[in-house]
C-alpha positions, 0 to 999 in steps of 0.5 A: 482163270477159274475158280479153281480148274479140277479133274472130277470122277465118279466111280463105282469100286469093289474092294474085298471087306475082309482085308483092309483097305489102301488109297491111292495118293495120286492119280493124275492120268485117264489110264490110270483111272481106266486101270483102277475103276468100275466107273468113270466119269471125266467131268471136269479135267485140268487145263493144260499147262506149260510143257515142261520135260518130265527131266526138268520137272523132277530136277525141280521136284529134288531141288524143292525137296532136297534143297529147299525142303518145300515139300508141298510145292515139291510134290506139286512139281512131281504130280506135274509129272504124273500128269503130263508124261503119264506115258512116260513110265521111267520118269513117271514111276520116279515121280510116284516114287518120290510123292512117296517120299515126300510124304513119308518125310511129312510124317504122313505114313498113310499116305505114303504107304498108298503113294508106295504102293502105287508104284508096285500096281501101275510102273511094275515094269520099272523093276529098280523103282519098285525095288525102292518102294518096296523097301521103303513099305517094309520101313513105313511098316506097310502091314499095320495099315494095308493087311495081308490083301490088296485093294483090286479094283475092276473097270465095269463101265465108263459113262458120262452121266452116272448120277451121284449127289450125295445128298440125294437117294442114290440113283444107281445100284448094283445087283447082289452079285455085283455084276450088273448096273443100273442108273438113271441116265435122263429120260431113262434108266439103264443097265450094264454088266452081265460081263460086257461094257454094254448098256441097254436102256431098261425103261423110260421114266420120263421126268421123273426126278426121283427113280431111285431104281433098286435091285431085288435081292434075288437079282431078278427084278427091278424096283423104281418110281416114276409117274409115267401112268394112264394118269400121270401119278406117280406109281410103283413100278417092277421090271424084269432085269432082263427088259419087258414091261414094267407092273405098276403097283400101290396107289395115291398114299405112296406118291410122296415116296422119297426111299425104297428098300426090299424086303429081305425076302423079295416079297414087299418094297418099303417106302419111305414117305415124308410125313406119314412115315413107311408104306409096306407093298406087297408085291403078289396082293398089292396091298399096302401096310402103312406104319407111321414113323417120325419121317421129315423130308430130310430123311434118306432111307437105307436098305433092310438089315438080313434078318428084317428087324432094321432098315437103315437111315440117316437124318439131319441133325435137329436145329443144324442148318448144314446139309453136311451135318447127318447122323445115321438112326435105325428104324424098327420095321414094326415102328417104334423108336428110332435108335441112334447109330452115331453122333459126329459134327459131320457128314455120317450117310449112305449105310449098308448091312453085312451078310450077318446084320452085324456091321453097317458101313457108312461114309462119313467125313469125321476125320476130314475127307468122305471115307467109308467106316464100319459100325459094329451093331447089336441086332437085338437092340440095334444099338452100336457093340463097338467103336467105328472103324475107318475102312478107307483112307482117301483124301482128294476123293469122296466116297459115296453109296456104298452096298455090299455084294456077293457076300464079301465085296465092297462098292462104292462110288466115288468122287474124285476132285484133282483142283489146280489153282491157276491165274491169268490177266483178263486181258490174256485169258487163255494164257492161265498160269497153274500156281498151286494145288487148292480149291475156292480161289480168291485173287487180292484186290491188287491182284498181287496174289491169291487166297485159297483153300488148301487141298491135300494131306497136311495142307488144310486151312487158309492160304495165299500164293504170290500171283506171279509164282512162289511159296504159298504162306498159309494164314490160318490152320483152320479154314471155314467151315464149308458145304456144298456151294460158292466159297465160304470167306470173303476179303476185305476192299482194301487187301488187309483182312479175310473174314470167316465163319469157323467151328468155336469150342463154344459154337459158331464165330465170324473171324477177322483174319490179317491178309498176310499172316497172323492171330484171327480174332472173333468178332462174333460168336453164337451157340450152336453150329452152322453156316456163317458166310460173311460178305464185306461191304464196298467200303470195307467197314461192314460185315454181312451174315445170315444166322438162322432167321436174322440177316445182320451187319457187323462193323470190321473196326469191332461191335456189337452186330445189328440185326437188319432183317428177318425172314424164316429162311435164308439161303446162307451163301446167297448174299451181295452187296449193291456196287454202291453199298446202300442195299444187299441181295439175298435169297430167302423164303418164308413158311409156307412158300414153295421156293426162293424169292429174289429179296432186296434189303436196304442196308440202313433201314432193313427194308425188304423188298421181294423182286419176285415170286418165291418160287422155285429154288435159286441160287447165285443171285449177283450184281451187275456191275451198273447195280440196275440189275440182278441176275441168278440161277433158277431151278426149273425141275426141282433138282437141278438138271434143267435150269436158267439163267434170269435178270430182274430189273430193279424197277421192273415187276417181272424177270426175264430169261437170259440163258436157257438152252436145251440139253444144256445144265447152267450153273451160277452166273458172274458178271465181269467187272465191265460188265459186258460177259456173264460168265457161267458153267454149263454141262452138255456133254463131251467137248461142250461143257465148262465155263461159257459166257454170254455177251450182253451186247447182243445175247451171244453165247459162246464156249470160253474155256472147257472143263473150267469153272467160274471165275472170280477177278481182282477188284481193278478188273486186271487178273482173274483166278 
């Protein structure tokens, strides 16, 4: 019934730096999570499923494993297990077990090797369970991976709103000792720890949208922006951990600050601030040293390295539109030339210092998934004494914002993402079906079956599943490329292709892949790497992309692509064709605008026409299926926390608001196919957050389904996954 349902968690993790370090597989409970986690936070859960005994499930799991020798959809039926008879110890440590194996047989010794020892830390009450796993370590060699420690993980505080975008500075950190937390929950920023789950508001930060609180590096006090003066201009402000009022600090020339970092001795916070580069302030004086560096707003600034000589910090990489695609630089703290720490295709952030400035760790997503790594570094020339090292082995979880702590402890937070792909006939929505483990769900136009993203060791690429049940038959080895947002493929009217943007050896293409099965062909290639998110026209016989500066159409049957439009900036995902097929709509912007404007193209002429202002960001611009009228998301705050939902008519000069609630975050709208529900997610705390809809009639608004996200339906309208 959702685009794919999911359990999500952030969390803040320690783990011993001088050992290395094992992941855990499986995590399906509340309770293990509570057992595992510093911090957690259940965004979205996983529909209920049929009630199956855990007897019955393992029967299934060992006739698929033994049997069958499906080993994917045998670990389905095991992880059913686990998260439906979690209580159930015997049964649920055997599923584990099995998991184990399972993944041994598909050569995927990490993976076992976390999945065994899963069974020794959570059923260690099912002493000839864990006589098997520990058997079935020493034959995986469990000492070359996972070393003589093991990883302990320490509950600190569960809390609903714990802020962690990746893409932003972090909005939380822990103190040096790793014992205390401070973050940013709305209006306020709040600290925990001191040996208690207990949190006590610090100080109000009104609507400020980047605090960006940092902890002295004496543990005292508390550095964070905010713009809560006599004036209203964003200022500089120090706190005492312990509570008090906060000093302001600096003047106009850091009001743009988008990074701070402490001084290793305590006495100045650096900010970093796009386009004029670091600003020093000296917090006895409160004087500023401003030294002028290449600093675009894309730039995140990490912390100082121990001696003063480095701060750490990521940047995208030049001429890649992809959020993903970051690199990490070190900065001289006089000025100077920025050096680089590393240089991958993927997603290379969030650095750290050791006590001894010679490693920095970082998340990266080089080997697929977000892990933390360690890059050895010369303090001399901050340039990198040894190859990168990859230090944990998640695969359905990211890792994010690492910081080292007391000296020889790890945190981090993490993203952890459970998704279940599930389907239901419109006419019965709330009888969903889960049919497999995978992400970005797309039914076929028939509803016969449903496209999706594989999700889990040996299962990355392409996929389809029978609608009613079966084996899932992967289609190509090699998915889109993704980012952040909506899916990334589109399938053709008719059910007989699937189209892609894909990483070449040469660059970027547009794929054409057969809808059941075999060689995807190019029928458009670019130099350089990007995001390519095709959309079929009504009719099936044209592809619609943006690249860089140009929207073009390309013919499905093979040809030369033809550029319709230009506009500086396109929002690459943001593209749908009118139920007629005669226009396109997008989101794109020129120079100089301050947001996104609402652009209609005519799809034979390139004729654009702007609906609205470019103002704001938007995102997910759809169609109503009577093709009058377009409907989108349009950020209100400038980050996303306070939005709403908008229509603009097409011969209308002004929008109008359909879905704009207090306390409530909305998310990207879908109209059904009639016509009459727009569907969108909203988050608005515990018990009312998940896919709502409204209804066109009369504006109602309704909880539909919680903890579900946005669907999408077969094209008769009949099936919805």
């Amino acid at each position: 019934m959702t685009d794919s349902w999911s359990d999500r968690d952030t969390t803040v993790t320690h783990l011993d730096v001088s050992s290395a370090v094992e992941r855990t597989y499986t995590m399906s409970t509340r309770r293990i999570h509570a057992l595992l986690l510093m911090v957690s936070w259940m965004m979205l859960s996983a529909v209920p499923v049929r009630a199956e005994s855990a007897e019955q499930l393992l029967q299934q799991g060992r006739h698929r494993e033994e049997i069958l020798g499906d080993l994917a959809r045998a670990i389905d039926s095991y992880e059913k297990v686990l998260e439906i008879h979690a209580r159930n110890h015997r049964s649920a440590a055997r599923a584990q077990y099995r998991i184990g194996r399972c993944l041994e047989k598909m050569a995927a010794l990490t993976e076992a090797r976390v999945a065994y020892r899963a069974v020794l830390r959570t059923f260690s009450d099912q002493a000839d369970v864990v006589r098997l796993a520990r058997a079935a370590l020493r034959r995986v060699g469990d000492d070359a991976v996972v070393g003589t420690g093991d990883l302990t993980l320490r509950l600190l505080l569960e809390h609903s709103m714990l802020p962690m975008n990746p893409h932003r500075p972090a909005e939380f950190d822990l103190s040096p000792d790793g014992e205390r937390l401070v973050f940013r929950d709305r209006s306020k920023l709040q600290i925990s720890g001191d040996g208690r789950a207990v949190i006590r508001p610090l100080a109000d930060i009104g609507t400020e949208l980047w605090p960006m609180p940092r902890w002295s590096p004496e543990g005292e006090h508390i550095a964070y922006m905010a713009g809560h003066g006599t004036a209203g201009e964003r200022r500089l402000w120090i706190i005492d951990a312990s509570g008090g009022s906060p000093r302001a600090l600096g003047g106009p020339e850091i009001s743009g600050t988008r990074g701070l970092s402490w001084t290793p001795d305590g006495g100045a916070v650096t900010c970093l601030v796009p386009g004029t580069g670091l600003i020093t302030v000296d917090l006895e004086r409160d004087t500023s040293r401003i030294i002028r560096i290449p600093s675009p707003p894309s730039m995140r600034l990490g912390p100082y390295s121990p001696d003063g000589r480095w701060l750490a910090a990521s940047l995208l990489e030049k001429g890649n539109p992809s959020p993903l695609a970051r690199d990490l630089w070190l900065v001289p703290a006089v000025g100077g030339r920025l050096v680089r720490l590393t240089q991958t295709q993927g997603f290379d952030a969030h650095p750290t210092w050791t006590v001894d400035g010679d490693t920095v760790y970082f998340v990266s997503s080089r080997a697929g998934a977000w892990n933390i790594w360690r890059q050895p570094v010369d303090s001399d020339s901050g340039r990198p004494s040894g190859p990168p090292r990859q230090m944990t082995h998640f695969s359905d979880s990211e890792t994010v914002f690492p910081s080292v702590v007391g000296g020889t402890r790890l945190a981090f937070g993490m993203v952890r993402t459970r998704r279940s792909v599930q389907i239901a006939e419109v006419a019965h929505p709330g009888q969903a079906r889960h049919l497999v483990r995978g992400r970005a769900p797309l039914p076929a136009p028939d509803g016969d079956a449903v496209y999706y993203l594989g999700e889990g060791p040996g299962r990355d690429g392409v996929f389809s599943v029978p609608s009613g049940g079966g084996t899932p038959l992967r289609l190509a080895a090699q998915g889109p490329v993704l980012g952040p947002g909506p899916r990334a493929y589109d399938v053709s009217p008719d059910g007989v292709w699937l189209a892609y943007g894909s990483r070449l050896d040469d660059g970027t293409g547009l794929l054409l892949q057969p809808a059941t099965g075999g060689q995807a062909s190019v029928i458009w290639r670019q130099a350089g790497a990007g995001l390519v998110v095709p959309r079929f026209s009504p009719d099936g016989t044209r592809l619609a992309f943006t690249w860089r500066d140009g929207l073009y159409t390309v013919p499905t049957s093979g040809g030369q692509p033809h550029r319709l439009a230009l506009q500086a900036h396109w929002r690459r995902r943001e593209l749908a064709w009118s139920p007629d097929g005669r226009q396109l709509a997008a989101l794109a912007s020129q120079d100089g605008d301050s947001g996104d404007a609402v652009v209609m193209i005519d799809a034979t002429s390139g004729t654009i026409q702007r609906l609205t202002p470019a103002a704001r960001r938007k995102e997910g611009v759809c169609w109503h299926p009577d093709g009058t009228r377009l409907t989108y998301l349009c950020w209100l705050d400038g980050v996303g926390r306070d939005t709403e939902i908008r229509q603009v008519h097409l011969g209308d000069s002004a929008s109008t608001a359909l879905v704009n609630e207090p306390f409530q975050r909305e998310g990207r709208p879908a109209w059904s196919p009639d016509g009459r529900w727009l569907y969108y997610e909203a988050v608005r705390g515990p018990g009312r957050s998940g896919l709502w809809r409204r209804d066109d009639r009369d504006g109602s608004l309704a909880l539909f389904a919680p903890d579900a996200t946005l669907p999408r339906w077969s094209r008769d309208g009949g099936v919805m996954a």
